[in-house]
C-alpha positions, 0 to 999 in steps of 0.5 A: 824587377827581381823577374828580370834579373832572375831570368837575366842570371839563368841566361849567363853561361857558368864560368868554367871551361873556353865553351862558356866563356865563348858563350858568354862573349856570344851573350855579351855581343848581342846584348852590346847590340841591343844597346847600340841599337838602343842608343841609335833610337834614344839619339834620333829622339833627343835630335827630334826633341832638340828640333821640336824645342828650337822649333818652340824657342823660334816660335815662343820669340815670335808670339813675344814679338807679337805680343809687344807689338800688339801692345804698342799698338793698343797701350802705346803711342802712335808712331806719328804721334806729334803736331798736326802736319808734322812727321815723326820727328815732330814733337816726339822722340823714340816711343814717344818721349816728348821733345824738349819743343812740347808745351807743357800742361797748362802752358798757352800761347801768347807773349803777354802771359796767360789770359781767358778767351774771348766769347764774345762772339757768343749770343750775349744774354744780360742778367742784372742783380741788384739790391732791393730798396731799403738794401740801398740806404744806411741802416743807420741814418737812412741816407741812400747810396751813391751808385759806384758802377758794377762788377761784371764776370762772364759765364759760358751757358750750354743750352740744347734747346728743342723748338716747336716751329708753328707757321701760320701762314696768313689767308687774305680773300678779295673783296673786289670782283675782279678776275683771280683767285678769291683767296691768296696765302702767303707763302710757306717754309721750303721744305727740303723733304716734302711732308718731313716736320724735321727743319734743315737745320735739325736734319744737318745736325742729325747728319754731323752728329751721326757721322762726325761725331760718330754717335749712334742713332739710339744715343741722339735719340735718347739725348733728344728725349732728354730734352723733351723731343721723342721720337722713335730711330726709324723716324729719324733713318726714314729722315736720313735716307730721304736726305741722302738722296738730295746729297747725291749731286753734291758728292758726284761733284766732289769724287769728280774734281778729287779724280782730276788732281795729280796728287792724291793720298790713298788709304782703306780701312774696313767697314761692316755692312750687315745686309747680305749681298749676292756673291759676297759671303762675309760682311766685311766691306772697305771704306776708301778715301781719296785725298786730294788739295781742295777734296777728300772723297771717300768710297764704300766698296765690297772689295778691297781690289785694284778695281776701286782705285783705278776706276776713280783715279780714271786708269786703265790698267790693260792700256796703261794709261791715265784718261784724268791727266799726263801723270799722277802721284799717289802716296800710299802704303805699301798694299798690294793694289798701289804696288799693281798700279805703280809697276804697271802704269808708267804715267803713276808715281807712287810715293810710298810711307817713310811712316810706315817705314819707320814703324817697322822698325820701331816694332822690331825693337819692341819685338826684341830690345835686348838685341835691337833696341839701339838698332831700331833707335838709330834707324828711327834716328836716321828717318828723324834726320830725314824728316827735319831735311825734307821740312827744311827743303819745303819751306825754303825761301832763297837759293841758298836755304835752298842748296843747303836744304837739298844738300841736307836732305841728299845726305839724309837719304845717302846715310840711309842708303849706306846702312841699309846695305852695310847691314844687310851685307852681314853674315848672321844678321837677326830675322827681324832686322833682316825682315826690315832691312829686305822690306826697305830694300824692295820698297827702296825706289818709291821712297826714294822718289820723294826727292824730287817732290819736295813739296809733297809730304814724307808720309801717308799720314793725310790719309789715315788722320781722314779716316780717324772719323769713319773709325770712331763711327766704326767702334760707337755703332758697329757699322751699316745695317744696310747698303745705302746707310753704308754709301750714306756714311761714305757720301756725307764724310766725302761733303763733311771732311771736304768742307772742313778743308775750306774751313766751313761749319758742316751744321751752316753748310748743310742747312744753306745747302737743304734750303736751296733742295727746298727752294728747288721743291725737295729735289736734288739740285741742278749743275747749274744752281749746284756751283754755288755750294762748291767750295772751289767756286763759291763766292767768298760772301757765302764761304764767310757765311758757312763758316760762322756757326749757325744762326737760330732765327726762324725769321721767314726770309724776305 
């Protein structure tokens, strides 16, 4: 530092005479310059540093945002969280808040107060307790006494009980001459899988307990060995592989008659398959469901292009027409493939998610509450109101609940309408609002389209509550090691949620159906033999049956 300001000082021009003075001017000019000059750059600096730091500000605002969506994602409530059918406005307020409608912990159904349920529809095992002999007289005198009825309570026993099935089946030979076979056997089991020692019950437990209860192959295992059943897993997927293949009819039958309907909810969601496939690089594959009034089909596929969904549903984008029907609604989200199909095909109708709208709305509150917290609460308010109209214009009975319930529901959407281009319609509206708003807007016509189907719900949720058991499966195993477990998977969730629509057991559904595979000789069966186990045709003797809980009786049918 005193370096420079020696050298600074034998610069200066002696004070004296007009040449130093004008040497020194000369002198604080070109160091007025390097100042100048100096300030120019350190000003570019602070406007860069200044763009950088509201770069940083904007970027720092948009990972908060994230991070609080994120976190109402995996630590909140679920934006359609509420009574089973019901729509946002059921059973949940803002976030989640319970209504004043919720049944507190604890609380049953029931006018006469709470009471116990009934079991007696349960196998019922008689265990009698009574007193020794001599606990039955007076210690005193010896006289008996007199019987005074009994106490009775009831127990609920959980038993897994694994049998040994030994058939003997009986030998008889002539003792006549006549013409015939010497020897006559009496007939044996059916056996759906030829040499398998598996019964059809045991194989329809493994199948729900895989892919209902979505337990992994080495857990069922391991319980089976807990109770006294070794067996390695490649036995039981040696088992699962020979039964996907007498499904087969099953499943065609149901994606036919779901590809019929002219209403399907649609939804995806992705799905593992670790076996390499040509052209295919990553092992993310999607599971595609269908879900119609009386069916749910799902579909595993490598893509999650338009392809799926026009070849099932049956139409052709490049003629722009349906080859199932005269028209097709579909309610979905707002993904890119039912967005394709709509603008394109004049015969579809989509029906776009109010619930899905409702979600983005609520994560930019959660975004940024401090400036749209209440923002995002009137609107979430707005779609409520819209979702208490729609349930109101659904179960009108009479005209005049009728009129009164559309009134409702126009004025619903009118509300909506006039917000949203209020809103938009202001200068200086925040990014995120403007983000909703904009989406609300393009998705504007498939949302309003829900006025004239009444009937129809608000939102996609049919579909995502379908996918909700593949998901758990998904997170208990991982996914498929190969392709046919993955279309497995896919093949017993199409036969297992379409039974659960017609209210039937999966376990006595499945082992009817494996009975009849074996009657048949272990082979799928006919069109014919199949109209039985559909449930749209099915007699109501045998719906009654595979909705009772299976009978463990090994009795040989007559």
């Amino acid at each position: 530092m005193l370096s420079d300001v020696s050298v600074v000082a034998q610069d200066r021009p002696v004070a004296g005479d007009a040449a130093s003075w004008r040497a020194r001017a000369e002198w604080c000019e070109a160091r007025l310059g390097e100042v100048v000059a100096a300030n120019v750059g350190l000003s570019e600096a602070l406007e860069k540093a200044t763009a950088q730091s509201r770069d940083l500000r904007a970027l720092l605002e948009q990972v908060t945002g994230e991070l609080a969506t994120l976190k109402r994602m995996v630590f909140g409530d679920s934006s359609e969280k509420g009574p089973r059918g019901g729509g946002p406005e059921a059973g949940s307020g803002v976030g989640g808040e319970a209504g004043d409608g919720k049944k507190k912990r604890g609380q049953r159904v029931g006018a006469s107060g709470p009471r116990r349920r009934d079991f007696s529809d349960l196998p019922t095992v008689d265990i009698v307790y009574d007193l020794d002999g001599d606990q039955r007289c007076c210690a005193g005198c010896g006289s008996g006494f007199a019987s005074f009825g009994e106490q009775v309570f009831e127990q609920v026993d959980w038993q897994v009980v694994v049998v040994r099935l030994v058939h003997r089946r009986r030998r008889y030979t002539r003792t006549c001459r006549c013409a015939g076979p010497r020897v006559i056997t009496a007939p044996g089991p059916v056996k759906a899988i030829g040499k398998g020692r598996f019964t059809h019950g045991f194989l329809a437990r493994l199948l729900v307990g895989k892919y209902v209860a979505g337990q992994p192959l080495h857990k069922i295992t391991a319980g089976l060995a807990r109770d006294g059943l070794a067996v390695p897993d490649s036995t039981l997927t040696g088992a699962l592989q020979q039964v996907g293949n007498l499904l087969v009819p099953l499943e065609t039958a149901i994606a036919a008659r779901n590809r019929a309907s002219a209403h399907v909810h649609v939804d995806e969601t992705t799905w593992k398959v670790f076996e390499p496939v040509e052209g295919k690089d990553s092992t993310r594959w999607w599971l595609w469901v269908f879900c119609a009034t009386d069916t749910i089909f799902f579909q595993m596929d490598p893509t999650r292009s338009t392809t799926v969904a026009t070849e099932h549903l049956g139409i052709d984008i490049d003629a722009g027409a349906l080859s199932t029907g005269d028209r097709l609604v579909i309610s979905s989200d707002f993904y890119g493939v039912y967005q394709s199909i709509a603008s394109n095909i004049d015969a579809v109708t989509p029906l776009w998610c109010w619930a899905h709208m409702r979600r983005y709305f609520v994560r930019a509150g959660d975004a940024d509450p401090h400036q749209l917290g209440r923002w995002s609460r009137l609107w979430v308010q707005r779609i409520r109101d819209l979702y208490v109209a729609h349930r109101a214009l659904a179960h009108a009975t009479t005209d005049s609940d009728l009129a009164a319930a559309q009134h409702a529901f126009d004025t619903a959407l009118q509300t909506i309408d006039t917000a949203r281009h209020e809103q938009m319609a202001r200068p200086g509206l925040q990014p995120r609002a403007a983000k909703v708003l904009a989406t609300l807007d393009r998705e504007w016509d498939g949302l309003v389209a829900h006025r004239d189907f009444p009937l129809l719900p608000l939102d996609n949720n049919t579909a995502e509550r379908a996918l909700r058991t593949p998901v758990v499966g998904r997170k208990n195993f991982g996914g498929s090691g190969t392709r046919w477990a993955a279309e497995l998977a896919a093949r017993v969730w199409t036969i297992t949620a379409t039974t659960d629509l017609a209210g039937l057991n999966p376990i006595t559904y499945l082992t009817a159906y494996l009975n009849a595979c074996g009657a048949a000789g272990g082979t799928p069966l006919t069109p014919t033999d199949l109209q039985r186990f559909l449930p749209w045709t099915a007699s109501s003797t045998d719906l009654a049956t595979w909705a009772a809980p299976p009978r463990h009786d090994h009795t040989p049918a007559p």
